[in-house]
C-alpha positions in Angstrom: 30.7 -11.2 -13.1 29.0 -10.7 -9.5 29.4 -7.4 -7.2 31.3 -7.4 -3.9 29.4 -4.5 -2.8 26.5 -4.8 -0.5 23.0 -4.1 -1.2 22.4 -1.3 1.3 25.9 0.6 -0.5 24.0 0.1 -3.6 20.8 1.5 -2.9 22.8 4.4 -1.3 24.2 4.5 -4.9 20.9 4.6 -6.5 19.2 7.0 -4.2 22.1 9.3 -5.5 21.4 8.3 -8.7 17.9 9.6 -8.6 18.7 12.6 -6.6 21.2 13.9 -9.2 19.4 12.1 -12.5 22.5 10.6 -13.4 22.3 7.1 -14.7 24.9 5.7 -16.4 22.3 4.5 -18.8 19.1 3.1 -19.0 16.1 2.3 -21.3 12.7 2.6 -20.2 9.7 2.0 -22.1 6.0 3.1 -20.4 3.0 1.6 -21.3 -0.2 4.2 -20.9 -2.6 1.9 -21.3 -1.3 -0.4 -18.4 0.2 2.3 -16.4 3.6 -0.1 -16.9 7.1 0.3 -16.9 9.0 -1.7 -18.3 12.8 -1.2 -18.4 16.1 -0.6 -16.2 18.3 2.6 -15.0 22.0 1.8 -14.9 23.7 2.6 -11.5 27.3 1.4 -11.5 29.2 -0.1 -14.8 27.4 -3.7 -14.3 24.2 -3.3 -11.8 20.9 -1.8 -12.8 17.8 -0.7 -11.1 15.2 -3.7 -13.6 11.8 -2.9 -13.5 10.3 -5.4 -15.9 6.6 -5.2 -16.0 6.8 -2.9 -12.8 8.8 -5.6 -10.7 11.5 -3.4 -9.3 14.9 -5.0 -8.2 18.4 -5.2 -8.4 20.7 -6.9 -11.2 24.0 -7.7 -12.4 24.3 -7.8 -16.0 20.8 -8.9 -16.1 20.7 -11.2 -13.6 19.0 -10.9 -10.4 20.3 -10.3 -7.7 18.6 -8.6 -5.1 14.9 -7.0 -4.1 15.1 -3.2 -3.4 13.9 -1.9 -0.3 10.3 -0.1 -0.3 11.7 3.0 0.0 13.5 3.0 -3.4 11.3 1.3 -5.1 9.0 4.3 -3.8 11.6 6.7 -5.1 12.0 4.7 -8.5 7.8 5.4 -9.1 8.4 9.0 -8.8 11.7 9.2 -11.0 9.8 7.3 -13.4 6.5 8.9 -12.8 8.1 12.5 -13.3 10.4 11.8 -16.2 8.9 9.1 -18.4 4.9 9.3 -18.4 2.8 10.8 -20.8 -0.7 12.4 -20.2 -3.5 10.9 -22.2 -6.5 12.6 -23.2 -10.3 11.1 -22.2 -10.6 9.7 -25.5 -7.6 8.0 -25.4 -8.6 6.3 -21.6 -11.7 5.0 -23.1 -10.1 3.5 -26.0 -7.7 1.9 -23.3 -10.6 1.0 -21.0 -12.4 -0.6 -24.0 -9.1 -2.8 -25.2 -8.7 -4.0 -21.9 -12.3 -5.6 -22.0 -12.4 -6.8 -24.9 -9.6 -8.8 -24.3 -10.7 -10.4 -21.4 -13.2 -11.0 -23.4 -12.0 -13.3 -25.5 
């Protein structure tokens, strides 16, 4: 099943989405130690805002189908920035830092 509706009506959509923080679902996982976000946001009954591995766009039932504009991919960061990170202490930054090298280490 594809959407009729246009891209700019759905990014009106989201932007309304975020405003009022109500998706119709989503999932999103973050990953501290990459600072990723992996995931989607659920904006009408069969598009979603996908931001696999930070790599915002739109989709319809999963599949692709359009790039958002800067601007909501902008308000997207913040949503997800505001509502879905955690803090980590020092210690747990180095240990990060020191993962990270080692595996481009090997």
């Amino acid at each position: 099943m594809h959407t009729t509706i246009s891209i700019p009506q759905l990014e009106t959509i989201a932007f309304q989405r975020i405003e009022n923080e109500n998706f119709i679902t989503g999932e999103v996982d973050f990953n501290p130690t990459y600072g990723v976000y992996t995931g989607y946001l659920q904006i009408t009954p069969t598009i979603c805002i996908d931001f696999t591995d930070s790599k915002f766009c739109l989709a319809d039932e999963g599949e692709k189908i359009a790039e958002i504009s800067s601007d909501l991919e902008r308000a997207v960061e913040n949503y997800l920035r505001d509502n879905y990170s955690i803090e980590m202490n020092e210690d747990e930054y180095d240990f990060a830092d020191m993962r990270i090298k080692l595996q481009k280490e090997y």
